[in-house]
DRENVEX-583139 format. One line per field, with one value per residue: residue number from 1; residue in three letters; x, z, y of N, C-alpha, C in turn. Coordinates in Angstrom, 1 decimal, always signed. Layout:
BEGIN
seq = (NUM, ...)
type = (ALA, ...)
n.u = (X, ...)
n.w = (Z, ...)
n.v = (Y, ...)
ca.u = (X, ...)
ca.w = (Z, ...)
ca.v = (Y, ...)
c.u = (X, ...)
c.w = (Z, ...)
c.v = (Y, ...)
This chain:
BEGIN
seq = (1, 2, 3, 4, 5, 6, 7, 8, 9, 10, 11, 12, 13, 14, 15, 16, 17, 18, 19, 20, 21, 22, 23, 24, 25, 26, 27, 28, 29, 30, 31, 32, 33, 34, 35, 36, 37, 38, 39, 40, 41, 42, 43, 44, 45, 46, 47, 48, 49, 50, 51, 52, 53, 54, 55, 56, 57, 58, 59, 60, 61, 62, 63, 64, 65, 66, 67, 68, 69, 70, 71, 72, 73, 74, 75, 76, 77, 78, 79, 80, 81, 82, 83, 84, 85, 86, 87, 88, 89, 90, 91, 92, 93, 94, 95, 96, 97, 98, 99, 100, 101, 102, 103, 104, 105, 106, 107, 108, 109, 110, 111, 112, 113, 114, 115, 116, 117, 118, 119, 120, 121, 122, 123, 124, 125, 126, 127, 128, 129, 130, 131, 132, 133, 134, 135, 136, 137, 138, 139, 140, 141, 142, 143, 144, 145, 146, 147, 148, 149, 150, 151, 152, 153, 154, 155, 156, 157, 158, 159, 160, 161, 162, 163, 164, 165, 166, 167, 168, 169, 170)
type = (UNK, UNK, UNK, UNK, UNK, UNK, UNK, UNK, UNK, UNK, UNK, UNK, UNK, UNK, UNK, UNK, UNK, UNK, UNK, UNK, UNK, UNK, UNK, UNK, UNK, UNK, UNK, UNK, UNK, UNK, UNK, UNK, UNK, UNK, UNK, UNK, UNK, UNK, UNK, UNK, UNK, UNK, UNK, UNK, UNK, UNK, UNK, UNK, UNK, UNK, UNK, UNK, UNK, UNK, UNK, UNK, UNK, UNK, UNK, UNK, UNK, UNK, UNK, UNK, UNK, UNK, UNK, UNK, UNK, UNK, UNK, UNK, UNK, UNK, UNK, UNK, UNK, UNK, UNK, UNK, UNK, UNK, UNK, UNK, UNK, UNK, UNK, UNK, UNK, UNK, UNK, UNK, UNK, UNK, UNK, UNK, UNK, UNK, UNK, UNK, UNK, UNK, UNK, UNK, UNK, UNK, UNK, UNK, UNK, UNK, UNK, UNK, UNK, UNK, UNK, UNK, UNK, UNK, UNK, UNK, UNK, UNK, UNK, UNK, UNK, UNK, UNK, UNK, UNK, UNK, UNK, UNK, UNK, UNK, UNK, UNK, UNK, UNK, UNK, UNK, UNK, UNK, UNK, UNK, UNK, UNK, UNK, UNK, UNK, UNK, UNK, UNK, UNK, UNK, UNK, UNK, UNK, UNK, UNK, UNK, UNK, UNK, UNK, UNK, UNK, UNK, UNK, UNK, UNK, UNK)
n.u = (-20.0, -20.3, -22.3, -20.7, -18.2, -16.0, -13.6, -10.6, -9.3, -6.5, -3.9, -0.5, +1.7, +4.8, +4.2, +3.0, +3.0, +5.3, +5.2, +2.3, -0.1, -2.6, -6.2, -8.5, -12.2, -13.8, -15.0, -18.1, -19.4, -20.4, -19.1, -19.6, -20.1, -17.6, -14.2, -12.1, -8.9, -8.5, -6.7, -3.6, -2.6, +0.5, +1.4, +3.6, +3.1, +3.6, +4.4, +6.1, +8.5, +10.9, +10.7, +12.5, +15.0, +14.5, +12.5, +14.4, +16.6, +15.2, +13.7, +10.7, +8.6, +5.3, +2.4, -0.4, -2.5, -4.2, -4.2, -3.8, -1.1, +0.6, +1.0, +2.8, +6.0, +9.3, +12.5, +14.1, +13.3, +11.9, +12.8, +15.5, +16.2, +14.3, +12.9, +14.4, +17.0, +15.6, +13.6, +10.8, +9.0, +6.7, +6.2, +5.8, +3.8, +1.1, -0.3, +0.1, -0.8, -0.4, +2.2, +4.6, +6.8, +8.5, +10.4, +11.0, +12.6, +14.4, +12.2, +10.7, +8.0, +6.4, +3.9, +2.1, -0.4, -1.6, -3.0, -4.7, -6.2, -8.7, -10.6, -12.3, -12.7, -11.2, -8.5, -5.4, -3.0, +0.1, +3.4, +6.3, +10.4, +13.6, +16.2, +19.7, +21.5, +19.6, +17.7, +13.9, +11.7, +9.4, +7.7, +9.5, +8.1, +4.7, +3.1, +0.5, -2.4, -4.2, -6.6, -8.3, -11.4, -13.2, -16.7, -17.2, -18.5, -18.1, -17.6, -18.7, -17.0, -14.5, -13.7, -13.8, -11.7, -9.6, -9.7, -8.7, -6.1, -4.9, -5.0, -3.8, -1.2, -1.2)
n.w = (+3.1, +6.6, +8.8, +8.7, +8.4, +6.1, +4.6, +3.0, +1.4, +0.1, -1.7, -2.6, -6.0, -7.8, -10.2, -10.3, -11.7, -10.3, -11.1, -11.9, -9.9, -8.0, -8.2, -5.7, -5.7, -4.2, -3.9, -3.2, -4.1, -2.5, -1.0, +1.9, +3.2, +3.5, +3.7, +6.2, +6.7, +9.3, +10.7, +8.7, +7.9, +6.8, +5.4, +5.2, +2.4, +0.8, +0.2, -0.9, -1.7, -3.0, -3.0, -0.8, -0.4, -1.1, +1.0, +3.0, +2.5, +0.9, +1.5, +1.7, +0.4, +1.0, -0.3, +0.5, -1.3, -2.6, -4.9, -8.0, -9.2, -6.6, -5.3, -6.6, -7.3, -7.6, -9.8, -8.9, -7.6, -7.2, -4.6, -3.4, -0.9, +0.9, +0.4, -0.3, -2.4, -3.3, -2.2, -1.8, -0.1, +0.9, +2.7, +3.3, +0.8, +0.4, -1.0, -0.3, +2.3, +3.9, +5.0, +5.0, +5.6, +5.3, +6.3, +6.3, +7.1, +9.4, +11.1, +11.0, +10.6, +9.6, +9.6, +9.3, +9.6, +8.4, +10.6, +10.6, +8.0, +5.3, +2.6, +0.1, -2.4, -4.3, -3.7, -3.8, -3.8, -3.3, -3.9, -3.8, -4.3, -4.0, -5.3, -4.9, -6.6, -6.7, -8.6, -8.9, -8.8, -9.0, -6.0, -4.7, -3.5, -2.6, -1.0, +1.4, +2.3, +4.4, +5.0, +7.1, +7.1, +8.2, +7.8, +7.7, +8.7, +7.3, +6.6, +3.5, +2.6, +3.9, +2.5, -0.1, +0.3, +0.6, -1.5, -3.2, -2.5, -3.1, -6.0, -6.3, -6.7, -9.0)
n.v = (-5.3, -4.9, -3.6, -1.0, -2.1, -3.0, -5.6, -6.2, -8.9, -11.0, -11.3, -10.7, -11.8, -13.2, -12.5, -9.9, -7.2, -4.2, -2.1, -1.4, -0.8, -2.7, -2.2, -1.0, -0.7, +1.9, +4.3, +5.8, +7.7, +9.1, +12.2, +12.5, +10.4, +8.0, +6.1, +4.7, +3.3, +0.9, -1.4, -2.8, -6.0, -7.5, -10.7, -13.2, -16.0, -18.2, -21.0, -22.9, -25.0, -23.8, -21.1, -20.9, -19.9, -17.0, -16.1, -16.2, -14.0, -11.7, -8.9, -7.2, -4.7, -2.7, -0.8, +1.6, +3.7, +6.3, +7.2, +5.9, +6.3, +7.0, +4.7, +3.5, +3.0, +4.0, +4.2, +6.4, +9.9, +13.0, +14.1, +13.2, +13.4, +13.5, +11.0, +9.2, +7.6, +5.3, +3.8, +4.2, +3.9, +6.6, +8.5, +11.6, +11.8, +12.5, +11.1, +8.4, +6.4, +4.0, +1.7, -0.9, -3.0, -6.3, -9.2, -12.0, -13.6, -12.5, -12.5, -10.1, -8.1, -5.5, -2.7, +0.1, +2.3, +5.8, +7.9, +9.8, +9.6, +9.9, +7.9, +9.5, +8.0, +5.3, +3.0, +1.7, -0.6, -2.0, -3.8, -4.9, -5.8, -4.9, -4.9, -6.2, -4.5, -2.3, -2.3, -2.2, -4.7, -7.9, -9.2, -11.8, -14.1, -15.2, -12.6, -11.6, -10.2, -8.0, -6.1, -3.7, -1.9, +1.0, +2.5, +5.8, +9.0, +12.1, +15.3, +17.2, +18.5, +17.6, +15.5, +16.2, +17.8, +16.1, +14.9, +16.5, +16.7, +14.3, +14.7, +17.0, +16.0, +14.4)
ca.u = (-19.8, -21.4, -22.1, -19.7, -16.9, -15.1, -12.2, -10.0, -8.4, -5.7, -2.1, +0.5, +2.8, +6.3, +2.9, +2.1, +4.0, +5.0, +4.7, +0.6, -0.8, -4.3, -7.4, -10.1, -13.1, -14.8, -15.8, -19.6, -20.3, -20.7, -18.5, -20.2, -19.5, -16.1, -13.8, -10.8, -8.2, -8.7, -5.4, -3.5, -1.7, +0.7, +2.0, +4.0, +1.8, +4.6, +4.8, +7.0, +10.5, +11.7, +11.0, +12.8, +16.0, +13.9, +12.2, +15.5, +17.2, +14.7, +12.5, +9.0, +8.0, +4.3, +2.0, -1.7, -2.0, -5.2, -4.0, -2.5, +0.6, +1.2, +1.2, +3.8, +7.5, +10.1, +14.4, +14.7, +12.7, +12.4, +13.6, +16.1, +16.8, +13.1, +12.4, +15.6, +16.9, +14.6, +12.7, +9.8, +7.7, +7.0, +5.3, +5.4, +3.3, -0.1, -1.8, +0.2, -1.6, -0.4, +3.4, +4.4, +8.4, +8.5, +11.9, +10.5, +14.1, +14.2, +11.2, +10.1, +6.8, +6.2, +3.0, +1.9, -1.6, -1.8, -4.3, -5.3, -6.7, -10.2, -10.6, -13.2, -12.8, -10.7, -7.5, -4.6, -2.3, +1.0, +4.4, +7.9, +10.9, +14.5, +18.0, +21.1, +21.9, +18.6, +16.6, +12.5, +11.2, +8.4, +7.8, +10.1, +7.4, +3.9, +2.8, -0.6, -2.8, -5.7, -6.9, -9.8, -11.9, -14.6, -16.9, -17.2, -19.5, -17.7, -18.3, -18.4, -15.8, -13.6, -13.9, -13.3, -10.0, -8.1, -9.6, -7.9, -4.9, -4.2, -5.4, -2.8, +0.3, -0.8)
ca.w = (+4.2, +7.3, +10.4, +8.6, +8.2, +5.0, +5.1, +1.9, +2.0, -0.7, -2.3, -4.1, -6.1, -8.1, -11.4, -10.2, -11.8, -9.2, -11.7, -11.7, -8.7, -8.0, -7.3, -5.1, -5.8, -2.7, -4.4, -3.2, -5.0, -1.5, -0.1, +3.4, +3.8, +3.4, +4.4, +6.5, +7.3, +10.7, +10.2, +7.8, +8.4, +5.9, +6.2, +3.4, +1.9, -0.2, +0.9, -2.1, -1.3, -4.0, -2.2, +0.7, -0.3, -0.8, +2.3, +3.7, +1.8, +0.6, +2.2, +0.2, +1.0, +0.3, +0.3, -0.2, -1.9, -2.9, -6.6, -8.7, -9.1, -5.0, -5.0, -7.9, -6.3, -9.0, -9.7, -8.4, -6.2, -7.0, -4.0, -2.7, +0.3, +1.5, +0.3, -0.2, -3.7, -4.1, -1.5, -2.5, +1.3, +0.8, +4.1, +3.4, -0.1, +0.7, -1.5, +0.8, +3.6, +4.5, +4.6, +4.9, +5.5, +5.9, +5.9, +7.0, +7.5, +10.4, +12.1, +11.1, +9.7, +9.9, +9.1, +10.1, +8.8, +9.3, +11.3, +9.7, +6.6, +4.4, +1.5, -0.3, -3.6, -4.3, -2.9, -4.7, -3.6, -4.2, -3.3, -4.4, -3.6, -4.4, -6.5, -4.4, -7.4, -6.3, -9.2, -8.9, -8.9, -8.2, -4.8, -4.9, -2.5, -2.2, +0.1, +1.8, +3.2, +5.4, +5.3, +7.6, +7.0, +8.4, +7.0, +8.6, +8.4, +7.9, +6.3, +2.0, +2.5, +4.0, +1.2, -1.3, +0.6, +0.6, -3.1, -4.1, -1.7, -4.2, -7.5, -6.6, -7.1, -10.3)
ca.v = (-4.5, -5.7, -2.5, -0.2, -2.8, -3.6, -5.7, -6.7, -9.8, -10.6, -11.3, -10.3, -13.0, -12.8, -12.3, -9.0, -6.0, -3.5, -1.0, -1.7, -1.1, -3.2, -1.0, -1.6, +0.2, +2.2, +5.4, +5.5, +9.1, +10.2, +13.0, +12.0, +9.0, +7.8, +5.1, +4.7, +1.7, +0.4, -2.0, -3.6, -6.8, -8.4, -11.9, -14.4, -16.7, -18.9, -22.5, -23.3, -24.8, -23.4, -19.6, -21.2, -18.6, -15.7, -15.7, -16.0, -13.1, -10.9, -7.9, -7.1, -3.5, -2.5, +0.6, +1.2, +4.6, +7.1, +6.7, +4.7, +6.6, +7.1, +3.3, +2.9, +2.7, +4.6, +4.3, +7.4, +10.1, +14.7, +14.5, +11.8, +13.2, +12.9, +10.0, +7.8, +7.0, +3.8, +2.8, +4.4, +4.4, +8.1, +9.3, +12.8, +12.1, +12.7, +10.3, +7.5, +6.5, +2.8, +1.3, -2.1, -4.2, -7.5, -9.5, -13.7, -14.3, -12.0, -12.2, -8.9, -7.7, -4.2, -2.3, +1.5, +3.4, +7.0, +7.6, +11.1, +10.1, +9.5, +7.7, +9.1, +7.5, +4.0, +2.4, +1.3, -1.4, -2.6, -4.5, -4.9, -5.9, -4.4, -5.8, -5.3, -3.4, -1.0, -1.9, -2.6, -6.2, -8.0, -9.7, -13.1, -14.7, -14.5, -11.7, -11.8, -8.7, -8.2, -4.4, -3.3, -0.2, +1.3, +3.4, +7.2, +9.7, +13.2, +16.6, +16.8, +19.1, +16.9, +14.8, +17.2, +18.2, +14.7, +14.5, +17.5, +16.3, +13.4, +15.2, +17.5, +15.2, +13.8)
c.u = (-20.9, -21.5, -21.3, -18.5, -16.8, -13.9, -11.9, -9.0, -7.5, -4.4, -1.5, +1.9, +3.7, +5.2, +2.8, +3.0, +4.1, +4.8, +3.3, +0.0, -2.3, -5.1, -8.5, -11.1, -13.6, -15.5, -17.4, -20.6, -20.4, -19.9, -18.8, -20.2, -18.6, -15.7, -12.5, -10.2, -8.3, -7.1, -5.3, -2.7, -1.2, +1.8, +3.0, +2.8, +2.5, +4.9, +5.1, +8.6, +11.1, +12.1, +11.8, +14.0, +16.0, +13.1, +13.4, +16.5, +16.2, +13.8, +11.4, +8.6, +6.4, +3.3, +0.6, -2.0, -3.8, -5.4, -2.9, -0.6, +1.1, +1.5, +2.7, +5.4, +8.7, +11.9, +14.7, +13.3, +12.7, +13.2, +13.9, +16.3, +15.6, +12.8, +13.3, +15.2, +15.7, +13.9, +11.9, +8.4, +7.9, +6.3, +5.3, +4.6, +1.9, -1.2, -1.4, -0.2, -1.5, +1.1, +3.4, +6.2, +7.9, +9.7, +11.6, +11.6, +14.5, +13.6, +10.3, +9.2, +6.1, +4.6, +2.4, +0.9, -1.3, -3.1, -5.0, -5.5, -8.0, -10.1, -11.7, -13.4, -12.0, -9.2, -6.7, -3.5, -1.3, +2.6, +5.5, +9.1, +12.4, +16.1, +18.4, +21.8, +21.0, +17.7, +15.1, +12.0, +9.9, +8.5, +8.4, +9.2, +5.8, +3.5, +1.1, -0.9, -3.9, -5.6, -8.6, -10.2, -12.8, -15.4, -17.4, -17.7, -18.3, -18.3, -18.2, -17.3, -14.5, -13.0, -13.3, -11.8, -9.5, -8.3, -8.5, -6.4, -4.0, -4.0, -4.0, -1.2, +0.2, -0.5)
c.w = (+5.2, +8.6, +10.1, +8.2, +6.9, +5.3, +3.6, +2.4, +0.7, -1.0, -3.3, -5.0, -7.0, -9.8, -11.8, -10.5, -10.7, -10.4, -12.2, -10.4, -8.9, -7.1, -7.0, -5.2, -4.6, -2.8, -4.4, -3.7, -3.6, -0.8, +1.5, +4.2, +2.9, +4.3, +5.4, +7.2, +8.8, +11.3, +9.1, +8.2, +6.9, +6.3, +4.4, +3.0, +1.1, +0.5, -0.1, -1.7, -2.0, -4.0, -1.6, +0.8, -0.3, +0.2, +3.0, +3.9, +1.4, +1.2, +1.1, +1.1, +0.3, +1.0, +0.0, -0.4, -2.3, -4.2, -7.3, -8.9, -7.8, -5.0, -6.2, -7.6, -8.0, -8.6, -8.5, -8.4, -6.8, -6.0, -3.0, -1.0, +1.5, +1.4, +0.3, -1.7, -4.4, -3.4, -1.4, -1.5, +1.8, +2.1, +4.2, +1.9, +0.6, -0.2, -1.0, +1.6, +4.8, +4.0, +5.4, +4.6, +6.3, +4.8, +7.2, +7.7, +9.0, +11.6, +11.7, +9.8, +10.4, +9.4, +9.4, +9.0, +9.4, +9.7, +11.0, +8.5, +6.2, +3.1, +1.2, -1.7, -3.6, -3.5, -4.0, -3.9, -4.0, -3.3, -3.9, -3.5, -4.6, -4.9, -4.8, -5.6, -6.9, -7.6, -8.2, -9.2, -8.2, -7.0, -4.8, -4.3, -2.4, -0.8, +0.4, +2.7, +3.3, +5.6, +5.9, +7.8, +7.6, +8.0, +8.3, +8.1, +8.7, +7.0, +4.6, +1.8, +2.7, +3.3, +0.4, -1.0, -0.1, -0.7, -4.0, -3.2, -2.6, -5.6, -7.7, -6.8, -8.4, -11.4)
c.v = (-4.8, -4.3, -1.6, -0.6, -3.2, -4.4, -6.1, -7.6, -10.6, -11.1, -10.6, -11.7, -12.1, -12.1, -10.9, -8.0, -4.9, -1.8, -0.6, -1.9, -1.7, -2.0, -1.5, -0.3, +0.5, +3.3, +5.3, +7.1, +10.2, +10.9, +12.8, +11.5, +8.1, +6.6, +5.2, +3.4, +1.7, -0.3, -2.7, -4.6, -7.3, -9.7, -12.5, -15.2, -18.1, -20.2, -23.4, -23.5, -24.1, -21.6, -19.6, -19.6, -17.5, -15.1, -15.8, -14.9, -11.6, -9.8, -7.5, -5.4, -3.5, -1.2, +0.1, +3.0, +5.1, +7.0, +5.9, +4.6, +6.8, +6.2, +2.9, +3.5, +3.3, +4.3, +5.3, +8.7, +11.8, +14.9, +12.9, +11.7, +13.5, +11.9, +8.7, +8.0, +6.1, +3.1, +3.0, +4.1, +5.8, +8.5, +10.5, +13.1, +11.4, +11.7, +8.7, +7.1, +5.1, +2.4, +0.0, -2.9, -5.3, -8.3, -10.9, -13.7, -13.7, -11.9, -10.9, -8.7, -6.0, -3.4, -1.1, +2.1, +4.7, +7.7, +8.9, +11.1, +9.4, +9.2, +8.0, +8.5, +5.7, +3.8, +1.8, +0.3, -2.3, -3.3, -4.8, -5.5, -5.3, -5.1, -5.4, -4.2, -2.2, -0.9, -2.3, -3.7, -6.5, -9.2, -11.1, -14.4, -14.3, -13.5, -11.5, -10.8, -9.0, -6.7, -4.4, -2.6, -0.2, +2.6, +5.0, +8.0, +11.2, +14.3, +16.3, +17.7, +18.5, +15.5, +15.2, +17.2, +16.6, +14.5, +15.4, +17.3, +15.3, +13.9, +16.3, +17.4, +14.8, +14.9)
């Protein structure tokens, strides 16, 4: 961390179960001082002919999550008709905090932080991609991310909250 700045720099390949999110440590003990995403960018990474059809076909969604299970994408949803059957970019679950489509074939790479939130503990990060049946797979392509935090000075209360914001889903 160089002035406050963190950045994580990163992939995901076809390796990486989407039912395991990766966790980055950032938990500094201090309620005080905390982090929050700046942006996230995600790009392909796959310069494998052999992707050529999956970057043509496929969309990769990805989150970055408070806990492990926010990050971890399910069949099916408590409630479908907030969240969708299977698409598993929950934006009204509070230990979410970062969403992520990207579909090469199109042009389109999408990416949105919400800009109301504090990590004060770790980060969890993850990626997927979906059947036409609507099962859960992992990414056909590698997928490549650039997250940049900075660190923020706020109250230990405000800490507490967003801790007990995620603690209260699991």
């Amino acid at each position: 961390m160089k002035n406050g700045i963190h950045t994580i720099r990163s992939g995901i390949t076809a390796a990486d179960n989407p039912s395991a999110a990766r966790r980055y440590s950032l938990d500094n003990g201090n309620f005080d001082l905390n982090m929050k995403i700046e942006s996230l960018d995600i790009f392909p990474i796959s310069t494998n002919p052999a992707d050529r059809e999956d970057l043509a076909t496929t969309a990769v969604f990805f989150t970055i999550a408070t806990s492990a299970a926010g990050a971890i994408p399910t069949a099916s949803t408590a409630s479908p008709e907030e969240y969708g059957a299977v698409l598993n970019l929950r934006p009204s679950d509070s230990r979410q905090i970062a969403w992520g489509v990207m579909s090469p074939a199109y042009g389109y790479v999408h990416a949105i932080v919400d800009p109301d939130h504090i990590i004060p503990e770790d980060i969890y990060v993850n990626a997927w991609s979906i059947s036409s049946g609507g099962s859960i797979n992992p990414v056909p392509y590698g997928v490549g991310f650039l997250i940049r935090m900075r660190q923020i000075k706020s109250t230990g209360t405000e800490g507490l909250l967003y801790q007990a914001k995620t603690n209260l889903l699991e």
